[in-house]
N, C-alpha and C positions, 0 to 999 in steps of 0.2 A: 410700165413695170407691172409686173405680173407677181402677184404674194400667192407659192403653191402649197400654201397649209389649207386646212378646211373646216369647215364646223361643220359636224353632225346634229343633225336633228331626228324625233323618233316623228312619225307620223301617224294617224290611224283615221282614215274615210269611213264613210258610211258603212259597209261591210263588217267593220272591224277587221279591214287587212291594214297589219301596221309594213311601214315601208320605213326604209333608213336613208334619211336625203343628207346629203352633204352639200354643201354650201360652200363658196370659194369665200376665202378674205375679199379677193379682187370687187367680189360683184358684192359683197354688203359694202367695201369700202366707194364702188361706185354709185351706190344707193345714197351715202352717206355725203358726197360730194352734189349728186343731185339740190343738195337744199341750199348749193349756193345761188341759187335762182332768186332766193329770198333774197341777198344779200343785192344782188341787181334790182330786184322791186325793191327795198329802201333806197338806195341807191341812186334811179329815178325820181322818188316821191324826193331825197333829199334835193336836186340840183332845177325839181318843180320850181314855177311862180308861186306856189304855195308855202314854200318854207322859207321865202326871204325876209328879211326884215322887216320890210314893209307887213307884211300878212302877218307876223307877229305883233306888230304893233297895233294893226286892228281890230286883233283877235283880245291882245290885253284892252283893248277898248270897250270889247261890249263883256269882258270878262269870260273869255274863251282860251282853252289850251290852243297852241300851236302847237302840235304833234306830227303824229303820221296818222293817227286816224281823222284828225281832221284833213290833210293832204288828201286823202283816199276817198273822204266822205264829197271834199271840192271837186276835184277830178272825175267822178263821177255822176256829180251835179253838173259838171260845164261839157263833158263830154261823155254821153254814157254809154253811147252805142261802140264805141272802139275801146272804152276801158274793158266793157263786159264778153266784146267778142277775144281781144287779146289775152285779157286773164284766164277766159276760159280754154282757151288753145293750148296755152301754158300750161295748165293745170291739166287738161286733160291727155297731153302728150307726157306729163311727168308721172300720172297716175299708170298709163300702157306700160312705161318705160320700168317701173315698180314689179308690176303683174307680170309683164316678160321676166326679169330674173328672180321675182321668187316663186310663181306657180311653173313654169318651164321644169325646174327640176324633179315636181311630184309630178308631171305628166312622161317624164321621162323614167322615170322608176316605177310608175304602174306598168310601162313595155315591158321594160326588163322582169320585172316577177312576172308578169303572165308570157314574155319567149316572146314578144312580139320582136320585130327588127323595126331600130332605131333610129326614127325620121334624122335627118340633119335639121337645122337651127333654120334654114330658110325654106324648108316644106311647108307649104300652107294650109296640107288639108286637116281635117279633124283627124280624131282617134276612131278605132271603128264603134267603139260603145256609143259613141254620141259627144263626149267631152273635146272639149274645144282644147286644142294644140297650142298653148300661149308660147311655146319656144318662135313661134312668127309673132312679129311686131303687128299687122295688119290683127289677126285674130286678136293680142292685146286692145289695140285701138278702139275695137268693135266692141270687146265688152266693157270698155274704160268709157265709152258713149254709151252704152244700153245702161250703165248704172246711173251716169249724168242725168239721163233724160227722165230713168224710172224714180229719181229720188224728185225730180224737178214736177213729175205729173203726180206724185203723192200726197203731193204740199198743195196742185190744184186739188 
């Protein structure tokens, strides 16, 4: 189902060139729908060995919640090399998938005010200034990892 109203937004870059983006319903309502991925990670965490009975009863033992962040903090202590690779895969495929619909549309309205002609959605190259083309998924990808890795070596 495709909803063909739109929201407008005003924009204004570095230059101070303002651009007028519009926005589909579809793709903020598909952004919107993206955060059912949460509802699968609870979801998992609930049907864990961690949220049975049992681990409740242990947990009121040494006087500990049974939640989900203890689920999460377990899970991680008993397996952490595939909790930390999966979550991050996840996260970072849901972060591109973000970046593609909402930068795609200011790199396509900077063409259009400067007359450039209008890549299609699966062209991969950049823009000729230098700015990277997020209507491709791969270009997303790439700066949704260059942010993961630059926040992760800031903290070293």
């Amino acid at each position: 189902m495709v909803i063909n109203e739109s929201v407008k937004f005003d924009y204004s870059d570095e230059q101070i060139e303002s651009y007028k983006i519009t926005y589909k319903y579809n793709d903020i309502m598909f952004s919107l729908c993206l955060l059912r991925i949460y509802f699968v990670f609870r979801f998992f965490l609930t049907i864990s060995k961690y949220k049975t009975s049992r681990s409740a009863r242990v947990c009121r033992l040494y006087g500990e919640k049974s939640d989900y962040q203890f689920s999460i903090v377990s899970l991680f202590n008993d397996k952490p090399f595939p909790f930390l690779s999966i979550s991050l895969i996840l996260l970072h495929i849901l972060f591109a998938l973000e970046i593609r619909i909402f930068e795609a549309y200011i790199f396509l309205c900077k063409l259009l005010k400067k007359n450039r002609p209008v890549r299609t959605w699966r062209n991969d190259k950049a823009d000729i200034t230098g700015k990277k083309d997020f209507t491709n998924i791969i270009n997303s990808l790439w700066c949704s990892f260059i942010t993961f890795m630059g926040s992760n070596l800031k903290i070293i």
